[in-house]
C-alpha positions as CSV (number, residue, x, y, z in Angstrom):
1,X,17.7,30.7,-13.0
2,X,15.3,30.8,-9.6
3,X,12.5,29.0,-11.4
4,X,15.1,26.2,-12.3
5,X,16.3,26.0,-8.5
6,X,12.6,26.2,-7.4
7,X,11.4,23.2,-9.8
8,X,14.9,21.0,-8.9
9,X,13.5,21.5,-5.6
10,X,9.8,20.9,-5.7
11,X,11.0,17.7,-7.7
12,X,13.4,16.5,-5.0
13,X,10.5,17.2,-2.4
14,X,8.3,15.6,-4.5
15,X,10.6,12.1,-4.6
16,X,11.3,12.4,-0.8
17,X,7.9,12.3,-0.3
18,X,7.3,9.6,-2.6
19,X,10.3,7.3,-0.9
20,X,8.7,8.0,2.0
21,X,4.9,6.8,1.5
22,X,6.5,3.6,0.1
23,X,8.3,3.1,2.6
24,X,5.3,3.5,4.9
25,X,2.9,1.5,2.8
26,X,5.9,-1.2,3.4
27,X,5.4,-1.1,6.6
28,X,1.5,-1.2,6.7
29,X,1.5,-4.4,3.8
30,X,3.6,-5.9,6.6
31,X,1.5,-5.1,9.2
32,X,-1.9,-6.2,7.4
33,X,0.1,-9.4,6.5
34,X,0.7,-10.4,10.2
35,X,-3.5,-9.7,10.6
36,X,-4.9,-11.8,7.7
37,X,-2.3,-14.6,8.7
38,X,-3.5,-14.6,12.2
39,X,-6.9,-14.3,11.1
40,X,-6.9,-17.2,8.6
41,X,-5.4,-19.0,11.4
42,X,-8.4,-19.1,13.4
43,X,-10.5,-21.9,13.2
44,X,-13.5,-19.9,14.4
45,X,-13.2,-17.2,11.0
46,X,-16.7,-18.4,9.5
47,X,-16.6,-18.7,5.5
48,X,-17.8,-15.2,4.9
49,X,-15.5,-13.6,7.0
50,X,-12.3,-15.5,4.7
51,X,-14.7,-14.3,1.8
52,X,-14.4,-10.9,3.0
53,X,-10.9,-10.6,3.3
54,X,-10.2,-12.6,0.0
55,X,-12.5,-9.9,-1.6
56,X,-10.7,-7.2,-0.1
57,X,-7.5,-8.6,-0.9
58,X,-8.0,-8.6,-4.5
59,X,-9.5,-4.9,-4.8
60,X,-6.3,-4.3,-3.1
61,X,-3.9,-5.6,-5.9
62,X,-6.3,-4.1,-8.5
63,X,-5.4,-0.9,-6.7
64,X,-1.7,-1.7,-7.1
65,X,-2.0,-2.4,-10.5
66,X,-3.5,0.4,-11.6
67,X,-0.9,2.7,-9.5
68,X,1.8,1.0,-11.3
69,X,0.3,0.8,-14.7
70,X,-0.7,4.4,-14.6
């Protein structure tokens, strides 16, 4: 019976936890939203810089993708 109590609650943990870093990454897409606006915004980004970001952008979703896909 404790090893049931102790898994229900390693499990609830575990989806707190989990809640909680999605929350937080949330936050931090919103954040890093705000920063490539500004910096596309800036007529003085050179072409490699918007490279850059565009490069980093897409490993980023490939990242997602592969969370969600498992």
């Amino acid at each position: 019976m404790t090893d049931k109590i102790e898994r229900k609650t390693k499990y609830s943990n575990l989806r707190t936890e989990i809640f909680e870093r999605l929350e937080k990454l949330k936050d931090e897409m919103n954040d890093m939203d705000t920063y490539v606006r500004q910096d596309i915004d800036d007529r003085n980004l050179r072409d490699e810089d918007i490279f850059r970001i565009n490069e980093k952008i897409k490993e980023l979703e490939k990242q997602i993708i592969n969370v969600i896909e498992g």
